[in-house]
N, C-alpha and C positions, 0 to 999 in steps of 0.2 A: 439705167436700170440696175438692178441687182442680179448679180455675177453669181451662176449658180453652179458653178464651178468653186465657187470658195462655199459657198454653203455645204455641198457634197464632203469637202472636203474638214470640213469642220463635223458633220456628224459620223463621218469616216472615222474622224478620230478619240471621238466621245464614243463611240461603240469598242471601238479599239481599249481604250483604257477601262470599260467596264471587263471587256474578255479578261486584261490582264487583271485588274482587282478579282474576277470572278476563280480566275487560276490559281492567285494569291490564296484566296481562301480556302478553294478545295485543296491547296497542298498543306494549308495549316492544319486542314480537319484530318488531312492523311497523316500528318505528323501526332497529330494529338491520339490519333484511334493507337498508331505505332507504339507513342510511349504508353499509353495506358495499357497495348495487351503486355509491354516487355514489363511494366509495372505489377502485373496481374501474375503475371511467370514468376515476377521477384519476390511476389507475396506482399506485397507496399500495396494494399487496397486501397488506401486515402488518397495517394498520388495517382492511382488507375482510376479512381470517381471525379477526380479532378479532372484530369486528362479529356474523361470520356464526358464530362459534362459538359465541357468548354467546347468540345467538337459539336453534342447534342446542340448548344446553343447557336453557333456559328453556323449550321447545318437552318435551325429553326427562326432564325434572324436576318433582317434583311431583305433582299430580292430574292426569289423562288430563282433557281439556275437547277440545270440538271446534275442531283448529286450520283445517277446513276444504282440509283438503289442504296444510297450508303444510310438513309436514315434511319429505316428498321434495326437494323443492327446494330448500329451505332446507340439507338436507344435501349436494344439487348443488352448490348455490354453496358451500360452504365449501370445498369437494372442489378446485373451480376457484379458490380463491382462495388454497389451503396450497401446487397447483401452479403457479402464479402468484407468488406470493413467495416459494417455492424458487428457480424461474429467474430472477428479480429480484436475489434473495441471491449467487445463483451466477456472474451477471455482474458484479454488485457485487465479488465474491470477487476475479474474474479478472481486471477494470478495475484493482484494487487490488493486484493482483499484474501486472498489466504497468507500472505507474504506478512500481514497489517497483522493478523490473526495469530500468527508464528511467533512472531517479536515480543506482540502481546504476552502469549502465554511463557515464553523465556523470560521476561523480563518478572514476572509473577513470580515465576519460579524462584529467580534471583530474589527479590526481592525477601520471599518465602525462606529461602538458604541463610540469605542475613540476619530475618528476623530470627529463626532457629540459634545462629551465632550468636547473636545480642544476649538471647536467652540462656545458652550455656555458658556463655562468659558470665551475665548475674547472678547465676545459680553457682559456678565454680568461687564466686567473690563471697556469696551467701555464702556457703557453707562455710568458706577459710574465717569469714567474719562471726560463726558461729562458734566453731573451735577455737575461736580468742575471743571465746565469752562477749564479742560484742552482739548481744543481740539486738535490740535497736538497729543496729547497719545490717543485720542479718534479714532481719524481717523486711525493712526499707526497699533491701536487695531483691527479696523473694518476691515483696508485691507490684516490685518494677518489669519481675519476669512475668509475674502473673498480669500486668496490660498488657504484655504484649503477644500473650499466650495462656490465655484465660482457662484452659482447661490442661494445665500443665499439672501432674500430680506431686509432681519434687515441688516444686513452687509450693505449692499448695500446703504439703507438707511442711516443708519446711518453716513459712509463716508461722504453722500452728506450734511446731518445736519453737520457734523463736519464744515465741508470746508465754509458753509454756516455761521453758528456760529461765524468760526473763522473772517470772512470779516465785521458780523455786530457785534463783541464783546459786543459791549453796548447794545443790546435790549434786556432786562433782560427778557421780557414777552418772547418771542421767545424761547430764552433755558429754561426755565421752560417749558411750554408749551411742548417744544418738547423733552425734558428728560421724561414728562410724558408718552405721547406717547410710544417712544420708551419703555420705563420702560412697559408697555402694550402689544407691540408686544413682547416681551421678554415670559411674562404669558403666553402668549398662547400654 
């Protein structure tokens, strides 16, 4: 016949090793609730949503055993911790777009500082090119300031004394005269 003595003792032991898997998990779900509240203290919301999901799961998977009430809360805290690292995420977002925004308008600036440079450099090259009667390189000069500063009035000026200069070449008083000038608008 069949020894039911070894059968007892076979379902003895299969019970037995469900207890322990069953113990196994409840102290995983204890570990995980642990790290995600010390998570949640740390401010680390991703790693608390993780934590507290992984317990939700293990909690909601599997064979029903008594969790002693831990699932309510367990689903609490997750609840607080996905809203917790949304607004985290979201300030991170914003931080990182005013950060984006910053640089931006620095670098504009910059950019704005050299164009300005560029431009007093061809206007201080115009003039000198004007006062040695080169007008041709004066004008050249002045409409090179004026792309790149289209509403510059020395620039602007100055083209016009170029083209001007260039037609009455010989009226030495005129380009003296108006090198001073310009040399004057330039100071200011």
């Amino acid at each position: 016949g069949i020894d039911g003595g070894a059968g007892g003792k076979t379902t003895q032991s299969l019970i037995d090793r469900i207890k322990v898997a069953d113990q196994r998990r409840k102290a995983q779900v204890m570990d995980n609730l642990q790290r995600g509240r010390q998570a949640m203290e740390d401010r680390a919301y991703s790693i608390a949503e993780q934590e507290f999901r992984a317990a939700v799961l293990t909690i909601e998977a599997g064979d029903p055993i008594e969790w002693g009430g831990l699932a309510p809360p367990a689903r609490d805290m997750l609840v607080q911790a996905e809203e917790a690292a949304a607004r985290q995420r979201s300030r991170q977002i914003e931080e990182e777009s005013k950060a984006f925004e910053a640089r931006a308008r620095e670098q504009q600036e910059q950019q704005r500082v050299n164009r300005m440079a560029q431009v007093d450099d061809l206007l201080r090259r115009a003039v000198a090119a004007f006062e040695n009667e080169q007008f041709d390189s004066s004008r050249d000069l002045a409409e090179a300031a004026l792309q790149l500063e289209n509403s510059n009035p020395v620039a602007f000026d100055l083209v016009q004394a170029a083209n001007k200069a260039a037609r009455y070449q010989g009226n030495q008083r005129y380009i003296i005269e108006k090198g001073k000038e310009l040399r004057l608008l330039l100071e200011e």
